[in-house]
C-alpha positions as CSV (number, residue, x, y, z in Angstrom):
1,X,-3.0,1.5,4.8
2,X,-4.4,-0.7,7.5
3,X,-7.8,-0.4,9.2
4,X,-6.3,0.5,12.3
5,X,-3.9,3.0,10.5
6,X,-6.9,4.9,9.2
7,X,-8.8,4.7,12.9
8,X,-6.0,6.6,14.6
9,X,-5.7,9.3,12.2
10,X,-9.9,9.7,12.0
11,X,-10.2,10.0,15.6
12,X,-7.3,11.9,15.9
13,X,-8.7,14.3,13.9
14,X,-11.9,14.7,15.1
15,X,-10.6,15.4,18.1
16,X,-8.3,18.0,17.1
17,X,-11.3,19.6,15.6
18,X,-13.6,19.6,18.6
19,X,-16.3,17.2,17.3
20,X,-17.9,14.3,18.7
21,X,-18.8,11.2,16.7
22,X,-22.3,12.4,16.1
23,X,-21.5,15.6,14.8
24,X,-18.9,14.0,12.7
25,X,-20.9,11.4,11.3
26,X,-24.2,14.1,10.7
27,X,-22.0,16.2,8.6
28,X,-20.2,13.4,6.7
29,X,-23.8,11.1,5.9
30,X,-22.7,8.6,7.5
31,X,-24.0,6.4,10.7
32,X,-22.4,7.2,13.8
33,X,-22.3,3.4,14.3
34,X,-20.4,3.3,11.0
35,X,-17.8,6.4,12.1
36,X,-17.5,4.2,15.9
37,X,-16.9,1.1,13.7
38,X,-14.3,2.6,11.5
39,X,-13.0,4.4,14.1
40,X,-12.2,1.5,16.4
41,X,-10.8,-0.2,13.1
42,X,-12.9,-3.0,12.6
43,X,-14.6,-1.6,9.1
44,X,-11.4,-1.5,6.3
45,X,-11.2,0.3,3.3
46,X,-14.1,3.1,3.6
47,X,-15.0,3.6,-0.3
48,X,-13.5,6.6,-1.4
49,X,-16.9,8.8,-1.7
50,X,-16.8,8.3,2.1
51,X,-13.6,9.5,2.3
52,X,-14.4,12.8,0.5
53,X,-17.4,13.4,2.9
54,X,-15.0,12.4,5.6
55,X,-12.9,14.8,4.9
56,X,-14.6,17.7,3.9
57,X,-16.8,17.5,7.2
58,X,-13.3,17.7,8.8
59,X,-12.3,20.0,6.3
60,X,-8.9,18.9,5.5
61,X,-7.7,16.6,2.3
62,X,-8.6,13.2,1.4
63,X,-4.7,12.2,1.3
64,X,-4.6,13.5,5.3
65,X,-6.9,10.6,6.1
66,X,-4.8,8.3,4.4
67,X,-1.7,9.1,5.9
């Protein structure tokens, strides 16, 4: 799983669901500039208690993020 592996499938995601960056980010606790970072792959390997809240804001399963 590559940074930029991870960035696709988030922002594909929150677009499937609707959401902007800030909404994402306000429901996950997390900074939007963190979500725009990881987004345009330059953070890797979000800890894995953001990649529950990441998830659950987007309501699907941990394992879909990591896909």
């Amino acid at each position: 799983m590559t940074a930029k592996s991870v960035a696709v499938v988030l922002t594909k995601l929150r677009d499937a669901k609707g959401m902007t960056q800030e909404q994402l980010a306000k429901r996950a606790k997390v900074s939007r500039s963190y979500l725009a970072d990881l987004e345009a792959g330059h953070r890797a390997n979000p800890s894995v208690p953001v990649l529950r809240r990441l998830a659950k804001a987007l309501k699907v399963k941990v394992t879909e993020l990591l896909e």
